[in-house]
TORROVEX-610767 format. One record per residue (C-alpha): x, y negated, z; residue in one letter. Coordinates in steps of 0.001 Angstrom, whole numbers, padded with zeros to 6 digits, always signed. Example, Ala and Ser with C-alpha at 12.3 -4.5 7.8 and 13.67 -1.06 7.14 Angstrom:
<gumis>
+012300+004500+007800a+013670+001060+007140s
</gumis>
This chain:
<gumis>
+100857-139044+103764x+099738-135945+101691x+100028-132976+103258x+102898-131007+100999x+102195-127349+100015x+104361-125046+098419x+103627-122335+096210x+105935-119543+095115x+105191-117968+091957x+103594-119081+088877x+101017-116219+087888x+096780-116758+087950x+096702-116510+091707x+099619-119007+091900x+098328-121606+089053x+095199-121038+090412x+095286-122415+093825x+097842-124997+092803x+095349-126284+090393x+092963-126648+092606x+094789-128371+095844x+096892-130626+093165x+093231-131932+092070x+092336-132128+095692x+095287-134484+096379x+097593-132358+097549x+101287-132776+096896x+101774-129714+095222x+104741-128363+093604x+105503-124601+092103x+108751-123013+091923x+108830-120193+089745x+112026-118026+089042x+111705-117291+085547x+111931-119557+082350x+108478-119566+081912x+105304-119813+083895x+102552-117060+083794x+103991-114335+086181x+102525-111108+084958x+101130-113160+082149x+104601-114443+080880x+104543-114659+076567x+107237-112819+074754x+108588-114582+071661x+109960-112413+069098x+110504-112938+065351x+107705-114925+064988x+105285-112707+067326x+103618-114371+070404x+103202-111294+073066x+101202-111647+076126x+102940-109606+078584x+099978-108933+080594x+096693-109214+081310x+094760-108997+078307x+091313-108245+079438x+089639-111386+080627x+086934-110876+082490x+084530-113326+084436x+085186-117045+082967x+083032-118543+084963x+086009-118619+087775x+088140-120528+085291x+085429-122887+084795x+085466-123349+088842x+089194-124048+089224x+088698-126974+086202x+085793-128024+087566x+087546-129313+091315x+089187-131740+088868x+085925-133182+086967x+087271-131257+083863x+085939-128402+081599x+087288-124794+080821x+086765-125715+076781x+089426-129038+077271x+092408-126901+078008x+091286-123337+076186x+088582-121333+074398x+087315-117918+075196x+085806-115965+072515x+083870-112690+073182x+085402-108675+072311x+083036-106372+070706x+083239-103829+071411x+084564-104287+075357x+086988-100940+074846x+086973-098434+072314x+087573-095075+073934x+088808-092215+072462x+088828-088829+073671x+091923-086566+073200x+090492-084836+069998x+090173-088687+068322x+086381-089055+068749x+085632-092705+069795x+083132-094297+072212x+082099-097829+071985x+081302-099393+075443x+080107-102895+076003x+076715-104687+076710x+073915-103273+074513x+072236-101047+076600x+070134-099450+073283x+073750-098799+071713x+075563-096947+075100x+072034-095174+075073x+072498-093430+071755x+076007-093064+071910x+075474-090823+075458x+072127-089320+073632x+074591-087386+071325x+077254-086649+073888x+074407-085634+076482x+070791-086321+076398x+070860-085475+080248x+072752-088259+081223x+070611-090926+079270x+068431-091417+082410x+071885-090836+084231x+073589-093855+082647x+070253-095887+083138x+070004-095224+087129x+073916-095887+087633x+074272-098894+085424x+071162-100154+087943x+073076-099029+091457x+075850-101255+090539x+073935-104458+090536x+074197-104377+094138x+077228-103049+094649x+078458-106355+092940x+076227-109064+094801x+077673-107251+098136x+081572-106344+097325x+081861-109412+094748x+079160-112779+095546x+079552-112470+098987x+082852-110739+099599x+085382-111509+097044x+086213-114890+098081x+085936-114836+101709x+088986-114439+103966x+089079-111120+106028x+090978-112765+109017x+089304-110452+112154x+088530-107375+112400x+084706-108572+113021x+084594-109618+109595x+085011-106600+108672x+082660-105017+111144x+079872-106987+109988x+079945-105312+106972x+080158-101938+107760x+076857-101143+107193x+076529-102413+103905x+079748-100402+103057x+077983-097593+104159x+075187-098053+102769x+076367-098612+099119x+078534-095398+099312x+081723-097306+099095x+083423-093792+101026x+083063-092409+097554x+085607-092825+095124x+084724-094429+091779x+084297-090968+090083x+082911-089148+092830x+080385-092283+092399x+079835-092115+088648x+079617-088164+088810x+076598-088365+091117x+074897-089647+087656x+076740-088471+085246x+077265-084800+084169x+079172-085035+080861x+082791-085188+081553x+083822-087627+078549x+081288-089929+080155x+082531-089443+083543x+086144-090802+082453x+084071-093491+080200x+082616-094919+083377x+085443-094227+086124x+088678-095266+083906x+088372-099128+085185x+090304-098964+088473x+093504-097999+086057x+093025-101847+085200x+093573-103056+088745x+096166-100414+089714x+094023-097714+091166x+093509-094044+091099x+089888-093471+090062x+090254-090622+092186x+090662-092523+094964x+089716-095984+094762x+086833-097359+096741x+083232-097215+095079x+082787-100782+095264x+084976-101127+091934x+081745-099981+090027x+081251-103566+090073x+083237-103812+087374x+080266-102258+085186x+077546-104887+086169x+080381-108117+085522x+081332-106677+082222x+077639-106374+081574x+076553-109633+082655x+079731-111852+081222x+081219-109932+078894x+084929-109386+077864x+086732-112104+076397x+089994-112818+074970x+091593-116517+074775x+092374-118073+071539x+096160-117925+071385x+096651-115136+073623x+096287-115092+077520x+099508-117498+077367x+096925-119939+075964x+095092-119629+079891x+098595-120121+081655x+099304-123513+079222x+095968-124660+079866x+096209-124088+083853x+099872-125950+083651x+098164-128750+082126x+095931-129386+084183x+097924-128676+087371x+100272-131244+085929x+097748-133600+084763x+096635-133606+088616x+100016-134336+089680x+101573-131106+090273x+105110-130814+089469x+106099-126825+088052x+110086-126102+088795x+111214-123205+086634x+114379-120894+086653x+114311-121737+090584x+114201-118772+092914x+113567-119261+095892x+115609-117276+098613x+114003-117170+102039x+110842-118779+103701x+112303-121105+106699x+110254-120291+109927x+109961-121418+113581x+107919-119241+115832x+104398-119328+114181x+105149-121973+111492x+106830-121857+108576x+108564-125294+107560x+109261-124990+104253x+111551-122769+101458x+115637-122648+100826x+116525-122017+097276x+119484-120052+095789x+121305-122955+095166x+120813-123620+098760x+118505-126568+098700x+115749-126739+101644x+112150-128393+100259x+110114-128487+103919x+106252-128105+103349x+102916-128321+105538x+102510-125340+103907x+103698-122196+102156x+101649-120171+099430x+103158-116910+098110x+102127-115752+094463x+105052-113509+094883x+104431-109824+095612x+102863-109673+099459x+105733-106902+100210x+108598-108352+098515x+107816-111709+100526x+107368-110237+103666x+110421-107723+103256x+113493-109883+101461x+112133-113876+101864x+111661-113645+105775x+114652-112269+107792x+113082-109123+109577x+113625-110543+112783x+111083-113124+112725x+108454-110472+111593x+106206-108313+114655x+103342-106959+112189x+104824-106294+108865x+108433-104641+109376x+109997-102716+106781x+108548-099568+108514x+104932-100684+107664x+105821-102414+104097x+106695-098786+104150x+103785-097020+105107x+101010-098861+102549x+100289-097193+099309x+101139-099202+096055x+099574-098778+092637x+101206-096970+089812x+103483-098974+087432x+103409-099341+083840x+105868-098635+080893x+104324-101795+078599x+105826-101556+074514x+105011-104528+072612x+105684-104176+068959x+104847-106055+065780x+104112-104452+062147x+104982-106046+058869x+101805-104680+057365x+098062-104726+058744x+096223-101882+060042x+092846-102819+059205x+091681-099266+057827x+092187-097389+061161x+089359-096688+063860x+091414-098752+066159x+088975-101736+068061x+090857-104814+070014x+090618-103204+073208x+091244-099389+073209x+091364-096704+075517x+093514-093177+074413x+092904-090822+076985x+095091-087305+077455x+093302-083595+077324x+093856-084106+081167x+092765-086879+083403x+092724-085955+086945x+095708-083343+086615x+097480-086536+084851x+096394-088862+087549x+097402-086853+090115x+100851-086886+088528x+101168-089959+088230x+099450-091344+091209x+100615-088391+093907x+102805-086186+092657x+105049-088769+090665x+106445-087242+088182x+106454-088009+084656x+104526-085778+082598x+104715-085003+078992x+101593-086096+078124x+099664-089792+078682x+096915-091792+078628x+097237-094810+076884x+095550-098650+076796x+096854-100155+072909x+095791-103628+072605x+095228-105154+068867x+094689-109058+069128x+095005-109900+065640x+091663-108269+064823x+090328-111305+066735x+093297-113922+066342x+095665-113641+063756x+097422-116697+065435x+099551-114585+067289x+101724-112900+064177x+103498-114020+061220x+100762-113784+058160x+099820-110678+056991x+101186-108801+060115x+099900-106918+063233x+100436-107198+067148x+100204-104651+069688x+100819-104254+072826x+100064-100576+074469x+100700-099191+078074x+101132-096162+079545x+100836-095688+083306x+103548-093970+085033x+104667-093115+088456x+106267-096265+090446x+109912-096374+091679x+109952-093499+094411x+109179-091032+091162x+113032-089674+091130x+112667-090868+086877x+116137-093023+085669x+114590-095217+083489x+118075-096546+082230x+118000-093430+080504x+114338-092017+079727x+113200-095539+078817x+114288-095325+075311x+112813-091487+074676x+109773-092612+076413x+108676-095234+074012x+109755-093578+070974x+107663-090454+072281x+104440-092801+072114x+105615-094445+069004x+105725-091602+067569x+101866-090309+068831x+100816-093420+067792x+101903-093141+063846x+100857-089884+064174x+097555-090506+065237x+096486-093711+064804x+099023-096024+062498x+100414-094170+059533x+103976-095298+058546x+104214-097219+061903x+107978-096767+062900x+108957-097892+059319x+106952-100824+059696x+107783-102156+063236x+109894-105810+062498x+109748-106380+065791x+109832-104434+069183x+109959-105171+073137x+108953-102977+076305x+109414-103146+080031x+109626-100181+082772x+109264-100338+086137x+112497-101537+086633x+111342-104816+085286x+108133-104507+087515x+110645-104502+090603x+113947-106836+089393x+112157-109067+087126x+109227-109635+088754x+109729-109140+092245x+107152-106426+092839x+108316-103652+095312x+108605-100062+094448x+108158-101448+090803x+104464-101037+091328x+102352-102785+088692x+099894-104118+091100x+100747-103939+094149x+098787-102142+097167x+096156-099907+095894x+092791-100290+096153x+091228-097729+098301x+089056-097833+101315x+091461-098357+104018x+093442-100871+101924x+090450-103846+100899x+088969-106559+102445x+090321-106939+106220x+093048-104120+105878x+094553-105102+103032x+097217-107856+104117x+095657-111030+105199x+094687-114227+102756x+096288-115989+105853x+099332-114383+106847x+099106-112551+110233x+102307-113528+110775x+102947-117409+110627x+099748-119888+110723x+100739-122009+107367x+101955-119334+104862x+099024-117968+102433x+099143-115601+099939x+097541-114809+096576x+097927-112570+094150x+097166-108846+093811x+098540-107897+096819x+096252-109321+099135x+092859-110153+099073x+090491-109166+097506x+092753-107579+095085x+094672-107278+091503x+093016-107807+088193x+091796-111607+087294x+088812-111733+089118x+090208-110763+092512x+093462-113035+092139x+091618-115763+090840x+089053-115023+094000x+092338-115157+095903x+093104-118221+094568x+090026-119648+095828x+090022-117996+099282x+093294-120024+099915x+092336-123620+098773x+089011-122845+101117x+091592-122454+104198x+094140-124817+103261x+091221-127538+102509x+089350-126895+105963x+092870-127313+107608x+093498-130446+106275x
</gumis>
C-alpha cells in the first residue's frame, strides 16, 4: 500500500511538496478551502483582467526546475520564465529613480552620481554577500532544524558572518549615502521583515538576484500555480477545492488524519500543513492535545506586518511614465515609517509603496490596449487598533489618488476595473493569524531551529511548509520548505 499523505493548503509550499511526493508515489491528495488553488498566489478575474494576488517577484527558478525534475519533467513543459530589467525601479520620495539589477558597470555609475564614496562601498558589500548565501542559503535553507545541535553547529558561522546585525546595520557598514542604504536594505519588506530588525543573513538576497536574476512567468504567477497543478495531477495527485478542513485528528504523538466541515474524516500516514503554522496549531488542534505551542506562546512570537494589496486595471496604457515592471515608491521617512508600522502599529499618513506593472512585459494579462497593476502598501497587522471595515475604502483612494498624482495622470477616471484586500482578508480569507502577511518574522531569534519546526515538535507525522516555518516566507524559502519536507517524509518511508 502507498503510504497516504495529506496536505492542507494549496500555496508554493503546499503544491510544492505535493508535487514532489505525488511523483514519488505517494498517494497524495490537497484540500484547499478556497475556489481556487494558489494560496497567496490565488488569480483575481475581473472584467477581463487576470490579477495575481501575490507574489510577483520570482526569484531563483532553478528550485522550480527541481520540484519538475523528481518527475523526469522540465520547468519549460508546464511554464516559461522570462527575465525583468530592470529587477526594481526605486524611487526616492522627491521622484528620482534608481535602477537596480545585475550589471555591476550600471549600479556603479548610478551610485557614482549619488556618492562616489560608496562606489568601492557597493563593490566590497556586493562581495561579503557571496558567502553569506553559500552559508544561510546552499547549506542551510533546505535542511531541517530539528535539535538544538543543529543549530549549535552553526553558531560560529552565524557569528562569523555578522548575522547579529540587522540587514541595514549590515549594508550601512558599506554604505554611507542614505538613498543607497534603503536601495540595499528594502528586501526583507518582501519576506515580511523589518529591515531594522531582520537577521543579516537576508543580504543573500543581493548575491541570488545577482546570480539568477528576477523573473516573471508568462501569464502571471497563476501561470506557476497551473503548471504545479498539472503536474501534481499528472503524477496522480488529486486537488479538492472549496473543502476546509476543520481540525487535525490526533492520538498521543500521531496524528491520523483530517475531519472536514462537512464532517467527513480522510485518515493519512501523514499530515502536511501549507496553512499558516499559528492558525494550525491554534484553531485545527484542540489546545488540549498541545504541550509546546499553547495559545500563550502562538502568543508570544512576533509576526510580520500585513499588507493593504489594490489591484486595479486602466482602460488606457501608461507607457510614457518613468514607471519600470517592478517598482519601489519609498516615503520621506523609512525607519520612522517602519517603526510605525512594524512596532508602534499605527497607521501613518504617509507610505511606502511596491506598484507592480506586468503588461510592460505581458500584455496577456489585460483586455487590449489596457494596463494592470497591482501596488501594496505595508501596514500594521491586526493588533494595530485600525477598523478596516471603515478606513479600507479612504485608504486606497488616498494612494489612488498619490498615484495619479504622481505617477499616472488621469488614473481614477481611467480605472474599469478595481479590487483590494486588507488584513482582514490576510486573517479570514486566508487563514493567517493576526492578519500578518507572512507570518513569523524573520529575525535572529526566529530562523532556522527557533522558528517552528519543519517537523512539528508536537506530533511525529504532521509537517509544515510555508512561510511560517522553515526557512522562511518569500519563494525561495517556501519552496526550500517544500523540499525540507519531502526529504523527511521520503527517509520515513
Amino acid at each position: 500500500m502507498k503510504k497516504k499523505i495529506i496536505v492542507i493548503g494549496s500555496g508554493f509550499g503546499g503544491l510544492g511538496v505535493a508535487a514532489r511526493l505525488a511523483a514519488r508515489g505517494f498517494d497524495v491528495e490537497i484540500f484547499e478551502q478556497r475556489d481556487k488553488p494558489g494560496g497567496r498566489a490565488y488569480v483575481y478575474e475581473i472584467n477581463g483582467f487576470q490579477f495575481d494576488g501575490g507574489p510577483t517577484v520570482i526569484t531563483a527558478p532553478f528550485m522550480f526546475d527541481d520540484i519538475f525534475a523528481v518527475g523526469g519533467k522540465k520547468t519549460e513543459e508546464y511554464f516559461r520564465l522570462v527575465p525583468v530589467n530592470p529587477f526594481y525601479r526605486i524611487f526616492d520620495h522627491t521622484g528620482y529613480a534608481f535602477d537596480y539589477n545585475n550589471d555591476l558597470q550600471a549600479m556603479l555609475a548610478q551610485i557614482e552620481k549619488l556618492n562616489p564614496r560608496d562606489v568601492q562601498g557597493y563593490q566590497r558589500f556586493i562581495t561579503s554577500t557571496r558567502p553569506i548565501f553559500e552559508k544561510g542559503f546552499v547549506q542551510l535553507a533546505d535542511k531541517p532544524f530539528l535539535h538544538v545541535t543543529d543549530m549549535l553547529k552553526i553558531a560560529p558561522d552565524l557569528i562569523r558572518l555578522q548575522s547579529y546585525l540587522s540587514v541595514y546595520g549590515y549594508v550601512s557598514q558599506f554604505l554611507k549615502n542614505d538613498f543607497l542604504r534603503q536601495i540595499c536594505s528594502f528586501h526583507p519588506l518582501l519576506v515580511g521583515g523589518n529591515p531594522f530588525d531582520t537577521t543579516s543573513i537576508y543580504t543573500l538576497i543581493h548575491y541570488l538576484e545577482r546570480e539568477w536574476g528576477v523573473h516573471y512567468a508568462v501569464g502571471g504567477t497563476g501561470a506557476i500555480v497551473r503548471g504545479l497543478v498539472r503536474f501534481f495531477e499528472d503524477s496522480g495527485g488529486k486537488l479538492h477545492l472549496n473543502t476546509r478542513v476543520s481540525e487535525i485528528v490526533t492520538e498521543g504523538r500521531k496524528v491520523k488524519g483530517v475531519r472536514l466541515q462537512d464532517g467527513s474524516l480522510h485518515p493519512a500516514d501523514a499530515v502536511v500543513s501549507n496553512a499558516d503554522v499559528a492558525f494550525t496549531y491554534r484553531y485545527l488542534i484542540p489546545a488540549q492535545a498541545r504541550r509546546k505551542y499553547t495559545n500563550a506562546r502562538l502568543d508570544a512570537l512576533r509576526y510580520s506586518m500585513s499588507l493593504f494589496v489594490i489591484y486595479f486595471g486602466t482602460k488606457r496604457l501608461y507607457r510614457d511614465t518613468p514607471l519600470a515592471h517592478h517598482n519601489i515608491i519609498l516615503s520621506n521617512r523609512y525607519k520612522p515609517l517602519l517603526e510605525d508600522i512594524f512596532n508602534k502599529k499605527i497607521l501613518a499618513d504617509d507610505f511606502s509603496l511596491y506598484l507592480h506593472m506586468p503588461t510592460l512585459t505581458d500584455a496577456s494579462i489585460a483586455p487590449e490596449g489596457m494596463e494592470n497593476f497591482y501596488v501594496l502598501a505595508p501596514v500594521p497587522h491586526l493588533d494595530a487598533s485600525v477598523d478596516w471595515t471603515t478606513m479600507a475604502i479612504p485608504y486606497r483612494d488616498k494612494i489612488l489618488k498619490f498615484l495619479e498624482e504622481n505617477y499616472l495622470p488621469g488614473l481614477r477616471e481611467n480605472i474599469v476595473a478595481l479590487h483590494h484586500i486588507d488584513p482582514l482578508h490576510f486573517r479570514d480569507v486566508l487563514s493567517s493569524y493576526k492578519g500578518a502577511a507572512f507570518s513569523v518574522q524573520p529575525i535572529l531569534t526566529q530562523s532556522a531551529w527557533f522558528r517552528p519546526h519543519n517537523q512539528s515538535e508536537e506530533f511525529d507525522n504532521l509537517y509544515f511548509v510555508g512561510a511560517g516555518t522553515h526557512p522562511g516566507a518569500g519563494v525561495p524559502g517556501v519552496l526550500s520548505s517544500s523540499k525540507i519536507v519531502d526529504d523527511l517524509i521520503t527517509k520515513g518511508a
